[in-house]
C-alpha positions as CSV (number, residue, x, y, z in Angstrom):
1,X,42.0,-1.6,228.4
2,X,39.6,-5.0,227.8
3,X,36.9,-2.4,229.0
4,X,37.4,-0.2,226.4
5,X,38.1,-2.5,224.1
6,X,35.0,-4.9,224.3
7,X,32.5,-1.2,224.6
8,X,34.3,-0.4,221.3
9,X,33.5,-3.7,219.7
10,X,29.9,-3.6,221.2
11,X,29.6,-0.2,220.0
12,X,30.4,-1.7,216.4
13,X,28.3,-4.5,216.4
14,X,25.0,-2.2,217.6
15,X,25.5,-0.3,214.3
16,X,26.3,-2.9,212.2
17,X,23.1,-4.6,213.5
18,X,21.5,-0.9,213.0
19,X,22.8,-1.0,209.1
20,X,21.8,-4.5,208.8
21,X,17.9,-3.8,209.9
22,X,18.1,-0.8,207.7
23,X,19.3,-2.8,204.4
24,X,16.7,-5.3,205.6
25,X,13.9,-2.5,205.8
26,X,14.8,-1.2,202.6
27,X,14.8,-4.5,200.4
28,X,11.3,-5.5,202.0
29,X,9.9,-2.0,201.1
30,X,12.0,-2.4,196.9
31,X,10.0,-6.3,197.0
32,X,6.6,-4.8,198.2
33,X,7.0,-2.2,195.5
34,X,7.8,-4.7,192.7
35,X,5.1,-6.8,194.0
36,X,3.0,-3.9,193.6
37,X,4.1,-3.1,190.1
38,X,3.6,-7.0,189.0
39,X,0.4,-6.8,190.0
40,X,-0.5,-3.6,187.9
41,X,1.2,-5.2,185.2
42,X,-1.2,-8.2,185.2
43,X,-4.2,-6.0,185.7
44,X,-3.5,-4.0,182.8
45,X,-2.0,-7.2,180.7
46,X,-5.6,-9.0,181.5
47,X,-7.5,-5.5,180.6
48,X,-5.7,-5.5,176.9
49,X,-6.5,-9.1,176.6
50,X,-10.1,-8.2,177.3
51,X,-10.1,-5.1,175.0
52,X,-8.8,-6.9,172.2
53,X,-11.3,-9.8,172.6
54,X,-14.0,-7.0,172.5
55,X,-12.5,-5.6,169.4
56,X,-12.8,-8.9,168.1
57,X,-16.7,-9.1,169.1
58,X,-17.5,-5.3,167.7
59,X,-15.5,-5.8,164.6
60,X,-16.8,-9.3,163.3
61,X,-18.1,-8.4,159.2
62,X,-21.6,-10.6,160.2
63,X,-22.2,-7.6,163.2
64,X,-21.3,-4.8,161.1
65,X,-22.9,-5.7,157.9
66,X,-26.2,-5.7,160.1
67,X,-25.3,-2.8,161.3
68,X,-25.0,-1.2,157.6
69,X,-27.8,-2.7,156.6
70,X,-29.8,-1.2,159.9
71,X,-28.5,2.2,159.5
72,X,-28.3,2.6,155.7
73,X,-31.2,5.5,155.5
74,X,-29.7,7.3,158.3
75,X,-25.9,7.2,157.1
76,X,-26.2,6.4,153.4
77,X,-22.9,5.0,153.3
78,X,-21.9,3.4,150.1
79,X,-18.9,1.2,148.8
80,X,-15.6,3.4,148.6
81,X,-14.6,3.5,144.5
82,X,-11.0,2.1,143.5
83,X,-10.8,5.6,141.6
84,X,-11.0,7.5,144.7
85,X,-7.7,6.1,146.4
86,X,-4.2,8.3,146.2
87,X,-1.8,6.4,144.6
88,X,2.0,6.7,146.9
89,X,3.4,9.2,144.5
90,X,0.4,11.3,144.5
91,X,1.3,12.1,148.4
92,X,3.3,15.7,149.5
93,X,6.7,15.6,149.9
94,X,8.6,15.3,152.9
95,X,10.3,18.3,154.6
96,X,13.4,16.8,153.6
97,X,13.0,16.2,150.1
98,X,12.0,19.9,149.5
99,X,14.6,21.0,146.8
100,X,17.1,23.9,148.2
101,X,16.5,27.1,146.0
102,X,20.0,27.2,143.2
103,X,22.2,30.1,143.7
104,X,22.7,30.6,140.5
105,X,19.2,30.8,139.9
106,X,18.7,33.8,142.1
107,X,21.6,35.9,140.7
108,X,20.0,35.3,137.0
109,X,16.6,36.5,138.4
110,X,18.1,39.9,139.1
111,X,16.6,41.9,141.8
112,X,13.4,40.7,142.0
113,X,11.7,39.8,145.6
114,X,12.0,36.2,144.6
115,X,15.6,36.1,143.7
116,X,16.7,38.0,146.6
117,X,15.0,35.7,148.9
118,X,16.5,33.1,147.0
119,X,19.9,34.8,147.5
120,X,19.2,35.4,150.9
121,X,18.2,31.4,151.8
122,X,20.9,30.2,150.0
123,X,23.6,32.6,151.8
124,X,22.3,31.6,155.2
125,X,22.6,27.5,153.9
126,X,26.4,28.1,153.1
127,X,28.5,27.3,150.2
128,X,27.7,23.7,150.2
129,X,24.2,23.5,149.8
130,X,24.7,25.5,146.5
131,X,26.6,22.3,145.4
132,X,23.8,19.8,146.5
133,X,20.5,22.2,144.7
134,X,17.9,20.5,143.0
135,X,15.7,21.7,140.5
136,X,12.4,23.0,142.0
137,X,9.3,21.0,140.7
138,X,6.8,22.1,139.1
139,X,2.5,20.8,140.0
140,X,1.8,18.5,137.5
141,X,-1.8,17.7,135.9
142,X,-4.1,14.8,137.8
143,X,-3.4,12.2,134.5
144,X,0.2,13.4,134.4
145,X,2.0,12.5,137.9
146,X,5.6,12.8,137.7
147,X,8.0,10.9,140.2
148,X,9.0,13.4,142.9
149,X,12.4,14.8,142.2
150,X,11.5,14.3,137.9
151,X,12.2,17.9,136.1
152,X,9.9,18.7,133.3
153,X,11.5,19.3,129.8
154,X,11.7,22.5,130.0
155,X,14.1,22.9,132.8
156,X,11.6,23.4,135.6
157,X,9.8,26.3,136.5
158,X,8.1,29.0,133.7
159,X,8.2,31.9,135.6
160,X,9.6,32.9,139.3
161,X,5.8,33.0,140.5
162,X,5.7,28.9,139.6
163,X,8.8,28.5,140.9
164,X,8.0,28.9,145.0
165,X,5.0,26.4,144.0
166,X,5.7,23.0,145.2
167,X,3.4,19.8,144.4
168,X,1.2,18.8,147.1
169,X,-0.3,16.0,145.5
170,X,-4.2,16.8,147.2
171,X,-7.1,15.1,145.5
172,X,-9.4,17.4,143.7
């Protein structure tokens, strides 16, 4: 029985020792790997640092204006006008700031192509979006930019051609 016993516990400590040298293998091959991966970090860390001190170099006012000045037959760039920047409310809406067609809008229209595909959106959309409509916007002139969501006087839309028309706010 001591025989059997002391090959059991032999047997036992052969695998643990097996299990240890694996776990050992393993952790040595996860610390090479994060050495690894350290390393790449500070190769690209020390690339970005050099990019940006490049960026620096090429983007100094002294380098370009030369630059401008060297190139100004070729390019004929000139000085951008204050006129010609957009103003924030001259920008298009968002997707989700597009008004959702009125329901009662559609039935009022009749049968017309426009108020059935009103009818038809507003169907799909369920009950509740006919509670949360907003008035559909109209374009307004260059001098006359309304704030987006504003409703003109005269309710909105002229005509159900105008009324599909949404402002985009481009420059002309």
């Amino acid at each position: 029985m001591l025989k059997t016993f002391d090959l059991v516990l032999i047997g036992v400590m052969t695998a643990t020792a097996a299990v240890t040298y694996t776990i050992k293998h393993r952790a040595e091959l996860k610390l090479e790997e994060v050495h690894r991966l350290e390393a790449e970090i500070k190769l690209e860390e020390d690339t970005i640092d050099l990019l940006k001190a490049d960026w620096a170099l090429q983007s100094q006012p002294n380098r370009l204006e030369r630059l401008v000045n060297a190139y100004s037959d070729e390019l004929q760039l000139q000085p951008t006008d204050s006129t010609a920047l957009v103003h924030a409310k001259e920008l298009p809406m968002l997707k989700s700031e597009v008004p959702v067609p009125d329901v009662t809008e559609a039935k009022a229209g009749g049968a017309t192509a426009t108020g059935a595909k009103g009818a038809t959106v507003a169907s799909a959309k369920g009950a509740t979006a006919a509670s949360k409509a907003q008035p559909v916007p109209t374009p307004a002139s260059r001098g006359a930019v309304e704030p987006h969501g504003a409703v003109a006087p005269d309710g909105g839309a002229e005509d159900d051609a105008d009324a599909d028309e949404i402002e985009t706010g481009s420059v002309e």
